[in-house]
Z-matrix of the N, CA and C atoms (Angstrom, degrees):
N
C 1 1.465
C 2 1.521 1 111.06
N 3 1.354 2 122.40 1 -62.13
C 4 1.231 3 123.11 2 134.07
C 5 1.766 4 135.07 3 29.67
N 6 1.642 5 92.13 4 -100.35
C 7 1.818 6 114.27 5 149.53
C 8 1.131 7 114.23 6 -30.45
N 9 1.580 8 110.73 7 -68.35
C 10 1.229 9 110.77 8 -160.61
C 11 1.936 10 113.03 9 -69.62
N 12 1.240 11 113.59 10 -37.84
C 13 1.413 12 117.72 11 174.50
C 14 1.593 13 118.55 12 -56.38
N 15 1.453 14 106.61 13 -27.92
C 16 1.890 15 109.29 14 -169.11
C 17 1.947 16 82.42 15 -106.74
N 18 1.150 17 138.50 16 6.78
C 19 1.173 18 109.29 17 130.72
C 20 1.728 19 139.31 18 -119.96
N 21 1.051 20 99.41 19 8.89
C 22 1.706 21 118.61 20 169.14
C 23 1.567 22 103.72 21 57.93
N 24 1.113 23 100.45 22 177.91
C 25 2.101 24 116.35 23 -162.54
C 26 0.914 25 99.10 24 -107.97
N 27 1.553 26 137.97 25 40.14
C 28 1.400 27 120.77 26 -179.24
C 29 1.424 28 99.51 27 -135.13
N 30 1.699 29 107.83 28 -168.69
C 31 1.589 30 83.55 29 -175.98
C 32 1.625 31 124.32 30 78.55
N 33 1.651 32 92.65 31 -168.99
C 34 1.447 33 93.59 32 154.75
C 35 1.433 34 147.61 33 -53.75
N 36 1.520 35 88.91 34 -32.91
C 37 1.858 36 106.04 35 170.83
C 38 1.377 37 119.76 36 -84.41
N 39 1.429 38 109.60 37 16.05
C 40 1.267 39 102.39 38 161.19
C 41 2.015 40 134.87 39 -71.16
N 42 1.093 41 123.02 40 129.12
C 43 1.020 42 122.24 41 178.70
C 44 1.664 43 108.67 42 73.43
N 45 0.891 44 132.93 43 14.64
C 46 1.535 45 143.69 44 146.54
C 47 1.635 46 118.79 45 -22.71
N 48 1.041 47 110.49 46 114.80
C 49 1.697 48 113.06 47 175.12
C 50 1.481 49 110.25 48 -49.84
N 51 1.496 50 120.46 49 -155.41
C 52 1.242 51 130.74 50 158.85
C 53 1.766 52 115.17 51 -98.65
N 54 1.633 53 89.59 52 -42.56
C 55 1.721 54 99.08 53 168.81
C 56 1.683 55 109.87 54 -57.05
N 57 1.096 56 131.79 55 -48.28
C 58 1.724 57 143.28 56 -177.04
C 59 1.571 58 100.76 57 -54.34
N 60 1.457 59 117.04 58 -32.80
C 61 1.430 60 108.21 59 -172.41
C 62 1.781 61 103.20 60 -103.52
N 63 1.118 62 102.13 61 -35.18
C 64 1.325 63 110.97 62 176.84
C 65 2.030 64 108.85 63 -50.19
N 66 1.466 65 96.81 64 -38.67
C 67 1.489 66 95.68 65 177.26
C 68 1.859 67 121.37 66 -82.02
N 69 1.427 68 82.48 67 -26.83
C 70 1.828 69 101.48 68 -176.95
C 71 1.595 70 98.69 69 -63.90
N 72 1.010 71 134.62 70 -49.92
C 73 1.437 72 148.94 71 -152.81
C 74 1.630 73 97.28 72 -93.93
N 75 1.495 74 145.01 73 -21.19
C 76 0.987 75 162.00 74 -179.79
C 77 1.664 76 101.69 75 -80.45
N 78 1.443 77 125.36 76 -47.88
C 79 1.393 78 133.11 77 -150.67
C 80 1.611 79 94.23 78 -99.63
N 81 1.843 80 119.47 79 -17.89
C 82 1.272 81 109.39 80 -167.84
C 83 1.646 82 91.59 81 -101.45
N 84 1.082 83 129.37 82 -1.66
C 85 1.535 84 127.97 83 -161.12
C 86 2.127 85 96.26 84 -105.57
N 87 1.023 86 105.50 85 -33.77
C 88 1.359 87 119.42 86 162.63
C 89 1.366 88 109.32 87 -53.31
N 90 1.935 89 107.58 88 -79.27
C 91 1.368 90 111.02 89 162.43
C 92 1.604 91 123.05 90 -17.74
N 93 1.159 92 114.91 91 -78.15
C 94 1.338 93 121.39 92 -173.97
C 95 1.619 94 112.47 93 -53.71
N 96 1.317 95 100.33 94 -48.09
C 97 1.591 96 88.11 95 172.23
C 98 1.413 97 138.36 96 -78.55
N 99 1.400 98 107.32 97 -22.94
C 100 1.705 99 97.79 98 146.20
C 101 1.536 100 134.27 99 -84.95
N 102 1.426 101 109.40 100 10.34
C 103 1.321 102 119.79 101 168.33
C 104 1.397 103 92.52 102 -71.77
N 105 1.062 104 128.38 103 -68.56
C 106 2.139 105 154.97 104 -163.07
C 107 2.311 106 71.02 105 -48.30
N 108 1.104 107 121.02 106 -80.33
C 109 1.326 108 111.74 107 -135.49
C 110 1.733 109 101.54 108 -50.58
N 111 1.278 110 109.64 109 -63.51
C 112 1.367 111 145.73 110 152.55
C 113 2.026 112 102.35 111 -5.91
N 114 1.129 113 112.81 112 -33.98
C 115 1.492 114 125.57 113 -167.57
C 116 1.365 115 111.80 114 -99.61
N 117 1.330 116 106.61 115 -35.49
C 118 1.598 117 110.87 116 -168.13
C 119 1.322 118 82.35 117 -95.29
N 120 1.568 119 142.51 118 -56.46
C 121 1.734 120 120.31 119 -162.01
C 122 1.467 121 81.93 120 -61.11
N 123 1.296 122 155.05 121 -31.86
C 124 1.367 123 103.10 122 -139.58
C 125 2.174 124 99.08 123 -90.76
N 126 1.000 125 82.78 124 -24.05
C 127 1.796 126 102.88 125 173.04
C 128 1.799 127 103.99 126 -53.83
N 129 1.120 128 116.31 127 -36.99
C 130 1.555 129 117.01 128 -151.28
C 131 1.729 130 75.48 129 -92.98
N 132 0.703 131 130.39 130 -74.61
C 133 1.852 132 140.16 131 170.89
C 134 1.678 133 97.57 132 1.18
N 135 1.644 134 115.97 133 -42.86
C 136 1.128 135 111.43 134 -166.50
C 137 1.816 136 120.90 135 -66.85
N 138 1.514 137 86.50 136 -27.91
C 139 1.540 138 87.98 137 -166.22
C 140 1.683 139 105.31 138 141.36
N 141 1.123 140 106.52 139 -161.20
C 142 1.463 141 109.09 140 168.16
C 143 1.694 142 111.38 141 -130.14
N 144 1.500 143 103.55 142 17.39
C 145 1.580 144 106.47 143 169.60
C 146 2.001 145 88.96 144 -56.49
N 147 1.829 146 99.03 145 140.10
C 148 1.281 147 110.87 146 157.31
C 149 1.227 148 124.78 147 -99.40
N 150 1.512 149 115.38 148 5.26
C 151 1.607 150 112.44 149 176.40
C 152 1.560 151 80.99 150 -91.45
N 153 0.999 152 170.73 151 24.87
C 154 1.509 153 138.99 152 -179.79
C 155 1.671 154 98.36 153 -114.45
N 156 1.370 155 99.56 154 130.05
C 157 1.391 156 120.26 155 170.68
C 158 1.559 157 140.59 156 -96.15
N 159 1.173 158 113.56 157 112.42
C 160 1.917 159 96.50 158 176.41
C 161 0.943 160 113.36 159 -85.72
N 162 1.212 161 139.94 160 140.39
C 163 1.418 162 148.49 161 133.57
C 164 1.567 163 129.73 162 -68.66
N 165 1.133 164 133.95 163 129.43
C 166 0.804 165 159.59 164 -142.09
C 167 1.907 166 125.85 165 -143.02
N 168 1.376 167 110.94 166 97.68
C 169 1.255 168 110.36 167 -157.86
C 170 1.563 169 112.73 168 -111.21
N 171 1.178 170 141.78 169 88.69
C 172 1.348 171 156.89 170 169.26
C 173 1.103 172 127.89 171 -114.51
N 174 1.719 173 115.99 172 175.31
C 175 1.407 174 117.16 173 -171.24
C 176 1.733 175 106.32 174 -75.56
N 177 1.075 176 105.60 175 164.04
C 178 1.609 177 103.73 176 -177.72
C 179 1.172 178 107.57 177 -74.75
N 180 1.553 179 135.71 178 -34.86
C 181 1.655 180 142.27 179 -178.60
C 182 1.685 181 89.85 180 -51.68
N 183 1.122 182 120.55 181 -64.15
C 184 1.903 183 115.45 182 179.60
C 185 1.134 184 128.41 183 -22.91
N 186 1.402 185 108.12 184 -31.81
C 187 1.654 186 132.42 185 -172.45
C 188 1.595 187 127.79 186 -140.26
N 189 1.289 188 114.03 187 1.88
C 190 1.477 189 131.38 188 167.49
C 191 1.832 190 95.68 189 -53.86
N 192 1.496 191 88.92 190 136.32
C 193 1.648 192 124.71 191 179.98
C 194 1.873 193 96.90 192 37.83
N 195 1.131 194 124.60 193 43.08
C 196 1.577 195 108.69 194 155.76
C 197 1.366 196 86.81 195 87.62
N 198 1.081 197 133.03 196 35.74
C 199 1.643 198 121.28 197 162.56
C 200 1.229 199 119.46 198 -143.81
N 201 1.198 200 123.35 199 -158.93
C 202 1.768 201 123.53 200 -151.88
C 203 1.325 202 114.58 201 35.66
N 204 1.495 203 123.38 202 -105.66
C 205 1.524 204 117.33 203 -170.97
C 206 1.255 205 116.83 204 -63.27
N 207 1.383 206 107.13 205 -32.22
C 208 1.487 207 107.23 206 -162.68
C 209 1.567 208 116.82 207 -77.61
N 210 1.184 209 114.82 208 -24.30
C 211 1.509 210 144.78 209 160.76
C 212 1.441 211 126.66 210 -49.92
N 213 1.366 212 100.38 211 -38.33
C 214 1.643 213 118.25 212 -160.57
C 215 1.858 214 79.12 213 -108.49
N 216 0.841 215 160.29 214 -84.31
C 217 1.188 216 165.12 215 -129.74
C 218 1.605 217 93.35 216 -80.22
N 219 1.473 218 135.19 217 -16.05
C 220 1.358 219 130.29 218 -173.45
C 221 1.444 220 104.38 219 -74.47
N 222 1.481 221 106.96 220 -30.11
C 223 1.475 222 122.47 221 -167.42
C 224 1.638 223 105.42 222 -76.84
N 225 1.151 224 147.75 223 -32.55
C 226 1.046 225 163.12 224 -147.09
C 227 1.882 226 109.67 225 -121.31
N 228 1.069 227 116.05 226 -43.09
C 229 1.423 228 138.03 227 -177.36
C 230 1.608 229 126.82 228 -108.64
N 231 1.583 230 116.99 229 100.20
C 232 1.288 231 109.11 230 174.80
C 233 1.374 232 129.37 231 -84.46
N 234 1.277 233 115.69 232 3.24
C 235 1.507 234 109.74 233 178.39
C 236 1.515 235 103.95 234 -100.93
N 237 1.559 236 117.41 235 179.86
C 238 1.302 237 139.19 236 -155.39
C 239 1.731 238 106.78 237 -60.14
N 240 1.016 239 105.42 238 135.53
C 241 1.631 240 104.59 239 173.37
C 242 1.470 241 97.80 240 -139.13
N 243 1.634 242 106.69 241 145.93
C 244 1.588 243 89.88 242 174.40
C 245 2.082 244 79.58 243 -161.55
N 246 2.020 245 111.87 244 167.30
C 247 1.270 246 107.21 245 -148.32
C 248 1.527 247 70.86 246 -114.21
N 249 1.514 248 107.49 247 178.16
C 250 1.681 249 124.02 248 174.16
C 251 1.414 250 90.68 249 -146.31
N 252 1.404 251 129.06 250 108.67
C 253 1.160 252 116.15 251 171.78
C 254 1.883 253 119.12 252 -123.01
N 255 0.859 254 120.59 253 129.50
C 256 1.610 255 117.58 254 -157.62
C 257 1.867 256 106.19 255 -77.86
N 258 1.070 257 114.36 256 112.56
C 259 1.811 258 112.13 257 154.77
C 260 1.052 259 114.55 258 -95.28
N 261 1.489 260 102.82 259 160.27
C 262 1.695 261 118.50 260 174.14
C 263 1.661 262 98.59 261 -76.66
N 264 1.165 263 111.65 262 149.97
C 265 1.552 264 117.11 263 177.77
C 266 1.719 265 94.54 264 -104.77
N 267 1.221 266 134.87 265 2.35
C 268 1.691 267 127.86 266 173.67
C 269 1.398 268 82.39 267 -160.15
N 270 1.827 269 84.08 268 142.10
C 271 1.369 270 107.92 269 -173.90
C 272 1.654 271 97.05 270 -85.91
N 273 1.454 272 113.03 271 -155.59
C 274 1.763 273 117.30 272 -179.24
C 275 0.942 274 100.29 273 -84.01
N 276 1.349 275 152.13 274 27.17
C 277 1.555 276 139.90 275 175.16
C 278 1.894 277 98.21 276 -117.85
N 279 1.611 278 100.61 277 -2.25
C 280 1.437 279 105.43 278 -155.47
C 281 1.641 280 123.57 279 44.00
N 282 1.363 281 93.97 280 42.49
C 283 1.917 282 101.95 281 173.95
C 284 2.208 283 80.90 282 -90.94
N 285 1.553 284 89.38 283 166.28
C 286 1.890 285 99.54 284 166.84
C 287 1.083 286 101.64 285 -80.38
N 288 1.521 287 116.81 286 135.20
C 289 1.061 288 148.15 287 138.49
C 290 1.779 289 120.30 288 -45.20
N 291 1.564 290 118.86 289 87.66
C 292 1.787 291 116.50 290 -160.55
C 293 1.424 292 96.44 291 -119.04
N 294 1.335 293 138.02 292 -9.24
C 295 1.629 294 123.88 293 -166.84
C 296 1.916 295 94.35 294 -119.11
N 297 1.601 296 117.63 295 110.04
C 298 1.374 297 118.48 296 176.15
C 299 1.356 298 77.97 297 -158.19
N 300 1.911 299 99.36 298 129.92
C 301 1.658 300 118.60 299 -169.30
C 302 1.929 301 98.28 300 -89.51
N 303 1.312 302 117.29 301 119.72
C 304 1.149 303 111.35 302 -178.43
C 305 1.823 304 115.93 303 -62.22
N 306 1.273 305 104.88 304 7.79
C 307 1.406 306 107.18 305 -177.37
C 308 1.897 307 92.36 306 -85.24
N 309 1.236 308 135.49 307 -4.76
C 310 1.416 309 139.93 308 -148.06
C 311 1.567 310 101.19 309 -102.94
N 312 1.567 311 133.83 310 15.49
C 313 1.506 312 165.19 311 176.75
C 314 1.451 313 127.37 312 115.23
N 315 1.369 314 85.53 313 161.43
C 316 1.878 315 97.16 314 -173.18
C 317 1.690 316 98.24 315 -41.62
N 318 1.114 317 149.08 316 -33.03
C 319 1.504 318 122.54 317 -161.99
C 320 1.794 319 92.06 318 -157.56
N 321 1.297 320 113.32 319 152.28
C 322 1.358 321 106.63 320 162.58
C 323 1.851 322 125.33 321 -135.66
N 324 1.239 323 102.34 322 152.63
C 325 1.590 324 93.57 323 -163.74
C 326 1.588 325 97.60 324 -113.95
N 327 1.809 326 117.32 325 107.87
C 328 1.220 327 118.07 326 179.96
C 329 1.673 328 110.85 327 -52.84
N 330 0.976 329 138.93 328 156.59
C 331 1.271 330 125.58 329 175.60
C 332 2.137 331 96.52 330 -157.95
N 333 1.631 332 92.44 331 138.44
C 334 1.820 333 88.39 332 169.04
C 335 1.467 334 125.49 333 -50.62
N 336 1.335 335 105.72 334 151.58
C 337 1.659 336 98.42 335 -177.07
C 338 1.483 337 111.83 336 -68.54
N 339 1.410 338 112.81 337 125.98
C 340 1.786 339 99.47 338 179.67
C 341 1.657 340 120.67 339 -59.26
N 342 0.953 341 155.46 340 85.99
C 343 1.427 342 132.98 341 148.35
C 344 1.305 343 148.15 342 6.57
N 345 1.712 344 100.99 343 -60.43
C 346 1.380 345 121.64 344 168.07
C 347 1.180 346 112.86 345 -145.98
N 348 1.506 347 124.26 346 138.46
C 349 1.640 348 128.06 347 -179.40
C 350 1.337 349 110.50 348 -64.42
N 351 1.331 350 123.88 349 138.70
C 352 1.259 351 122.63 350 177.67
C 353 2.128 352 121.78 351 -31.06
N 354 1.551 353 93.13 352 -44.70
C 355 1.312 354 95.48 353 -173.84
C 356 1.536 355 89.17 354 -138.41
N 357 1.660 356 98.20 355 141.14
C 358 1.850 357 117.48 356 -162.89
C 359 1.678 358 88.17 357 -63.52
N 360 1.613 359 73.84 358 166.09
C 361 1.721 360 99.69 359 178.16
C 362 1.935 361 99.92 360 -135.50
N 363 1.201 362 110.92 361 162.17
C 364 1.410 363 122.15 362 -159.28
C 365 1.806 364 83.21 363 -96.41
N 366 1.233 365 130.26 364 -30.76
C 367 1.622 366 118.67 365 -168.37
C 368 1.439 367 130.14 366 61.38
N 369 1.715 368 101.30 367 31.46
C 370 1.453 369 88.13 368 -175.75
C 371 1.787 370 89.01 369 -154.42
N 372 1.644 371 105.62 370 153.08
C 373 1.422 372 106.59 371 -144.15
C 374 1.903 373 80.07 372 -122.20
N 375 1.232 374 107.67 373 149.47
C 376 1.633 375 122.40 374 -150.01
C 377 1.741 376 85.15 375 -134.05
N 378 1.621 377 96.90 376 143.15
C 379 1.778 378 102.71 377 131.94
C 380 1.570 379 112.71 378 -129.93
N 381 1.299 380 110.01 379 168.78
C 382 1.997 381 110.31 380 -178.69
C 383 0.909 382 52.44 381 -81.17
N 384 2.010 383 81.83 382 153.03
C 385 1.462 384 138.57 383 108.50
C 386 1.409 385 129.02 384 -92.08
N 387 1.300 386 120.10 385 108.09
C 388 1.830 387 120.11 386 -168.91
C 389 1.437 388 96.97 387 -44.64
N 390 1.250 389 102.19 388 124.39
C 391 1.422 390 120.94 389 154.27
C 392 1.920 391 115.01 390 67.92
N 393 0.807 392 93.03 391 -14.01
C 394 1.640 393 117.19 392 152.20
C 395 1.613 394 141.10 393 -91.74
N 396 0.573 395 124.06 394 4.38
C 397 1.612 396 149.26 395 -173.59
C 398 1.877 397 128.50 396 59.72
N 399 0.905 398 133.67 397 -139.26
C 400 1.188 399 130.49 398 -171.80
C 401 1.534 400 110.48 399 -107.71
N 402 0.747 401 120.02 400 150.61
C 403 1.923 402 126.11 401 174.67
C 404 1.685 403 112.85 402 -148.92
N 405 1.323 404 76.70 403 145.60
C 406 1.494 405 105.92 404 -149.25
C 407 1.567 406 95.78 405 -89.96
N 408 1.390 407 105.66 406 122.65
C 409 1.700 408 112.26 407 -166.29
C 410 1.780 409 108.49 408 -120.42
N 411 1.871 410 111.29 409 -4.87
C 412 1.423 411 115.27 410 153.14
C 413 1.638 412 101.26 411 -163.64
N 414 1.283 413 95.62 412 170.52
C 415 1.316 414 115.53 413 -176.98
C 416 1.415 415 109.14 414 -155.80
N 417 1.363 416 97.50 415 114.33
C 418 1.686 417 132.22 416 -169.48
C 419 1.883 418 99.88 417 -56.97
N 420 0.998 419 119.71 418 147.71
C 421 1.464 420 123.67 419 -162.12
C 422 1.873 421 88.27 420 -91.39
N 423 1.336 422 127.26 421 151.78
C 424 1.113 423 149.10 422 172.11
C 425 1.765 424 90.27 423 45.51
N 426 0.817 425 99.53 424 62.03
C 427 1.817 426 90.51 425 165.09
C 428 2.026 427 120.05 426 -136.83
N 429 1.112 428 121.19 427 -169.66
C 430 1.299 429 114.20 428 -166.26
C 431 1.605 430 110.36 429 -50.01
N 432 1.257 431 92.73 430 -51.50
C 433 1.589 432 120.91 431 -175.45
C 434 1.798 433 101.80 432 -55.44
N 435 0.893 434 117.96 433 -83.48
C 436 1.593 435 124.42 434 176.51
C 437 1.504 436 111.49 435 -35.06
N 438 1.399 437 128.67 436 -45.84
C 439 1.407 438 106.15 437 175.58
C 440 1.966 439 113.27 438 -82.42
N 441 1.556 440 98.01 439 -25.08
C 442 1.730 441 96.24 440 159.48
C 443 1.461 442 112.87 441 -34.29
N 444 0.929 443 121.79 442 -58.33
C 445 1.562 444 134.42 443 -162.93
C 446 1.824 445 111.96 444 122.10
N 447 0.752 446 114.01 445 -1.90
C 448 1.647 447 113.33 446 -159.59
C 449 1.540 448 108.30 447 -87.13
N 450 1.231 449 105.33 448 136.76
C 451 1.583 450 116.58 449 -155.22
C 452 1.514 451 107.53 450 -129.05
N 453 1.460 452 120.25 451 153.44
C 454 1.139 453 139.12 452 168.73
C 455 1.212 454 123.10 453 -35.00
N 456 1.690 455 134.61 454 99.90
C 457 1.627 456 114.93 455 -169.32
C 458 2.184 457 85.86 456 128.63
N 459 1.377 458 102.48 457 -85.36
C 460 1.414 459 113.45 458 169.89
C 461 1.498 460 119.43 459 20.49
N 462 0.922 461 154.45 460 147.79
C 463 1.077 462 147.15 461 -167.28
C 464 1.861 463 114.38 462 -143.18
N 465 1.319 464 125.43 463 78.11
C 466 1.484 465 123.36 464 -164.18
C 467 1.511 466 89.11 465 -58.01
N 468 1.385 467 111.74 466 156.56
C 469 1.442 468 124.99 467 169.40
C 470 1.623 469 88.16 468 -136.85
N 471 1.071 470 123.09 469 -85.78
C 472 1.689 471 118.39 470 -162.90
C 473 1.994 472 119.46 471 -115.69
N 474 0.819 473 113.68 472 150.16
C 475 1.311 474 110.92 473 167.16
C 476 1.175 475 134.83 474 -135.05
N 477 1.116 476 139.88 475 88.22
C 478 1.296 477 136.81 476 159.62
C 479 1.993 478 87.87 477 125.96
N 480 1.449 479 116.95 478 12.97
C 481 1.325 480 138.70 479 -176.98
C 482 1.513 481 106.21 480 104.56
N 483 1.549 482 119.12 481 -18.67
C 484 1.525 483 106.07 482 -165.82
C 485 1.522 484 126.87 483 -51.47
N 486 1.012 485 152.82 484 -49.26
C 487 1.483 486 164.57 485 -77.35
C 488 1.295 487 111.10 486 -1.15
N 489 1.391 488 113.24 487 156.27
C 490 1.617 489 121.44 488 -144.31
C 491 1.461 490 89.39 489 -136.58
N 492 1.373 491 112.55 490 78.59
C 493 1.560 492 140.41 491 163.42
C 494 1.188 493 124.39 492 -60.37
N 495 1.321 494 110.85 493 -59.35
C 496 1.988 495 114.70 494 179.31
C 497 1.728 496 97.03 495 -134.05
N 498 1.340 497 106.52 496 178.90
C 499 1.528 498 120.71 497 172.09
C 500 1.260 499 96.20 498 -88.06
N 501 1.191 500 162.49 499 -9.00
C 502 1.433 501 141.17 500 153.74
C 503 1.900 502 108.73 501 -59.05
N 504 1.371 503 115.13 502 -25.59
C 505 1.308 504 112.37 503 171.46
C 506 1.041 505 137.07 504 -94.35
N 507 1.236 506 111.27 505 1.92
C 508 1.641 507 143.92 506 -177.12
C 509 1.951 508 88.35 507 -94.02
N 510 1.228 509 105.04 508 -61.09
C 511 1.673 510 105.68 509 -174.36
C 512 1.077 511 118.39 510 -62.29
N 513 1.462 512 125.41 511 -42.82
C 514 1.392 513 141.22 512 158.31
C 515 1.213 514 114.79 513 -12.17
N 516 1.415 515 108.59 514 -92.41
C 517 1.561 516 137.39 515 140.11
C 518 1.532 517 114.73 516 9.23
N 519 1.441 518 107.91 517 -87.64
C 520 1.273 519 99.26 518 174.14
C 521 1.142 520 138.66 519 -75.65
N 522 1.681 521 107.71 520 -14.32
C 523 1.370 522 116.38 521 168.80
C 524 1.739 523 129.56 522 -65.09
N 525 1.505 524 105.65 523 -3.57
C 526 1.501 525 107.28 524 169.51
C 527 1.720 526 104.86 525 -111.05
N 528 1.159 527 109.35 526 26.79
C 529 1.865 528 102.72 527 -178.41
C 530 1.596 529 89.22 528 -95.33
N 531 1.080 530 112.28 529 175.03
C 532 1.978 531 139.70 530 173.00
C 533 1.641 532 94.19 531 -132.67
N 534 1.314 533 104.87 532 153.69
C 535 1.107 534 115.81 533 146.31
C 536 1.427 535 133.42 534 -68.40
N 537 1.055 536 113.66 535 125.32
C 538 1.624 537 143.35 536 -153.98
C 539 1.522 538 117.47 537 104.47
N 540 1.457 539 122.71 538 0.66
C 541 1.821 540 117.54 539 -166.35
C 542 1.528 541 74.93 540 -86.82
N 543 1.720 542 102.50 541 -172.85
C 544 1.098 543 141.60 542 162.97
C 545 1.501 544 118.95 543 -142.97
N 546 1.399 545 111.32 544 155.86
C 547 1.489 546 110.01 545 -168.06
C 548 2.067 547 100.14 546 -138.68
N 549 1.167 548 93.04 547 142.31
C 550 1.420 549 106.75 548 -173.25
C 551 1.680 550 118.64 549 -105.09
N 552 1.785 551 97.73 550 97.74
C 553 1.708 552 93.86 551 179.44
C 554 1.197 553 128.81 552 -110.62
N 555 1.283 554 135.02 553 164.03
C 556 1.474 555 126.83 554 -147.69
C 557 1.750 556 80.15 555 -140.14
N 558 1.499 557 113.64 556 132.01
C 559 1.665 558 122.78 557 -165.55
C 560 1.337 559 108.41 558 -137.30
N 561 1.430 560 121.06 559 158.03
C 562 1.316 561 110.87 560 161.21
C 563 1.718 562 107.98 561 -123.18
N 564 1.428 563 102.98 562 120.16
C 565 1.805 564 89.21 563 165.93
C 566 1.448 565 108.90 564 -117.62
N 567 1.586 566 115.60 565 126.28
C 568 1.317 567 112.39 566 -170.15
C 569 1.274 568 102.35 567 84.69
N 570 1.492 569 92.44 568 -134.08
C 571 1.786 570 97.84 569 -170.92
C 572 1.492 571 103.88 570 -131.56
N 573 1.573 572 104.90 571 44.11
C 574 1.253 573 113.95 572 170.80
C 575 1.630 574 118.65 573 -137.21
N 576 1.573 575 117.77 574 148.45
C 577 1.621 576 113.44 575 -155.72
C 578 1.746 577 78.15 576 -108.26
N 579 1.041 578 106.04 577 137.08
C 580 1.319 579 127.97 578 169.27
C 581 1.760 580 116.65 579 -129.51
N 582 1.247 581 108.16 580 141.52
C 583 1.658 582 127.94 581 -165.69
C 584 1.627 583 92.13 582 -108.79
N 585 1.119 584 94.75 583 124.35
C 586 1.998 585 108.93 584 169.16
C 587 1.679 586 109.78 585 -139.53
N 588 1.248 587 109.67 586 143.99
C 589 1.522 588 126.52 587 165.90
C 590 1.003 589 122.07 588 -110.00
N 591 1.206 590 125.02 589 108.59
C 592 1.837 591 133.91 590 -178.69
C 593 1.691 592 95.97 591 -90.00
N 594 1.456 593 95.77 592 157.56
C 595 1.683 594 101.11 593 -144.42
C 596 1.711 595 75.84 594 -153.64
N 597 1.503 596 126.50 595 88.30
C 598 1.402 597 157.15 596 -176.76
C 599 1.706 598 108.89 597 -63.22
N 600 1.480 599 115.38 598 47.68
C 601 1.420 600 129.16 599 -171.92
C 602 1.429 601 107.76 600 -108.19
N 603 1.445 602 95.18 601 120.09
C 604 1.683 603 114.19 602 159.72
C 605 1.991 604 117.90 603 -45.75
N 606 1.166 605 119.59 604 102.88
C 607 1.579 606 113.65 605 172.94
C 608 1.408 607 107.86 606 -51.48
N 609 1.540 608 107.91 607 135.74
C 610 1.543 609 115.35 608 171.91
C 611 1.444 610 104.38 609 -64.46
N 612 1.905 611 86.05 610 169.79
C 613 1.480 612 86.45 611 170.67
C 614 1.475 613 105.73 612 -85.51
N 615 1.352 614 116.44 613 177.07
C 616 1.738 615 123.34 614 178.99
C 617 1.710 616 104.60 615 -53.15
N 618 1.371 617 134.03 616 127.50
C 619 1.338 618 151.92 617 141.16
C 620 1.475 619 89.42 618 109.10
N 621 1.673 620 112.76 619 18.51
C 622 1.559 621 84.78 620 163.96
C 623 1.456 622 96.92 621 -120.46
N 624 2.022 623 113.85 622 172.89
C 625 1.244 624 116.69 623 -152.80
C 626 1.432 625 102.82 624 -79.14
N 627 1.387 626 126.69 625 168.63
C 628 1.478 627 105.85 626 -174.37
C 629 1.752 628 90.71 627 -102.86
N 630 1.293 629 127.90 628 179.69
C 631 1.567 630 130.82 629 -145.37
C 632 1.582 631 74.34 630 -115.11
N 633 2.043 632 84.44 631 153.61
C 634 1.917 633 105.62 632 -162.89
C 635 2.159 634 81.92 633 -78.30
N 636 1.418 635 100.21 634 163.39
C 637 1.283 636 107.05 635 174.47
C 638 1.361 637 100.50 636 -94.68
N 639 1.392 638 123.27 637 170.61
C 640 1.562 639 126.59 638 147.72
C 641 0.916 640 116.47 639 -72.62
N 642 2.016 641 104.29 640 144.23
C 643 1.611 642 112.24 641 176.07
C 644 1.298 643 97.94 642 -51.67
């Protein structure tokens, strides 16, 4: 119940079987526990100095309320473990942020609500198709993808010329853009190939103008 609440029904997880979650929740419990094994050899590697510390950098769902990594690594590891997990102190309305259950980790680090990620994201969630390319199974509301035009169904074939084989090449991809590039994708919807330019722009704030695109 848990799982399913820290990732909600919307989105991609919309309309999800019991088997779909049953496997989703299977692949992150794996995850986590060879994250946990993976953590303690590399700690034990060190020695038995007790001042030496690992750090450990993951999503907070991994380790929310004393579980996933932190859980799986208790079993394996007798010395001290404890989580640092960062909240926004104002939600998107910038009202304060006042109700966070201290059962939610050992310490928490208020932090401003981000706006924009350091480096853009495309906002739109893919599965392969062998030898056919990727298709687009959501698209995040006001994001790169959504003002692109690119829609649910969509079918990526190439970008920027690459061909768009797995989601490591899809991430690839966008993982060397900045804000201000643009990237050039070639799609099929239906039984038609369509050419689009994503245009890697930060949304203004409210009453300011939004920035001219490139021809």
């Amino acid at each position: 119940r848990l799982f399913k609440a820290l990732l909600g029904d919307e989105g991609i997880h919309a309309g999800m079987g019991e088997a779909a979650w049953k496997g989703m929740f299977e692949a992150q419990c794996t995850w986590d526990a060879t994250m946990a094994q993976n953590a303690v050899a590399a700690l034990k590697k060190s020695g038995d100095d007790e001042k030496t510390i690992l750090v450990l950098l993951t999503g907070s769902g991994h380790v929310a309320y004393g579980l996933g990594i932190q859980r799986q690594a208790s079993h394996l590891f007798s010395g001290r473990i404890a989580t640092l997990v960062a909240v926004a102190v104002r939600d998107e309305k910038e009202k304060p942020v006042r109700t966070v259950r201290a059962s939610y980790a050992d310490y928490l680090w208020g932090v401003a609500r981000e706006a924009d990620p350091l480096y853009p994201e495309l906002g739109a969630s893919v599965v392969v198709q062998a030898g056919k390319g990727m298709q687009i199974i959501d698209v995040e509301k006001e994001s790169v993808a959504a003002r692109t035009g690119l829609a649910v169904g969509d079918v990526l074939v190439s970008m920027d010329g690459t061909p768009l084989d797995s989601r490591e090449t899809l991430s690839r991809l966008v993982g060397e853009k900045k804000w201000g590039d643009s990237a050039s994708f070639v799609l099929r919807r239906g039984g038609e190939t369509i050419n689009k330019t994503a245009y890697f722009r930060r949304e203004p704030a409210d009453g300011e103008p939004a920035p001219a695109k490139k021809p």
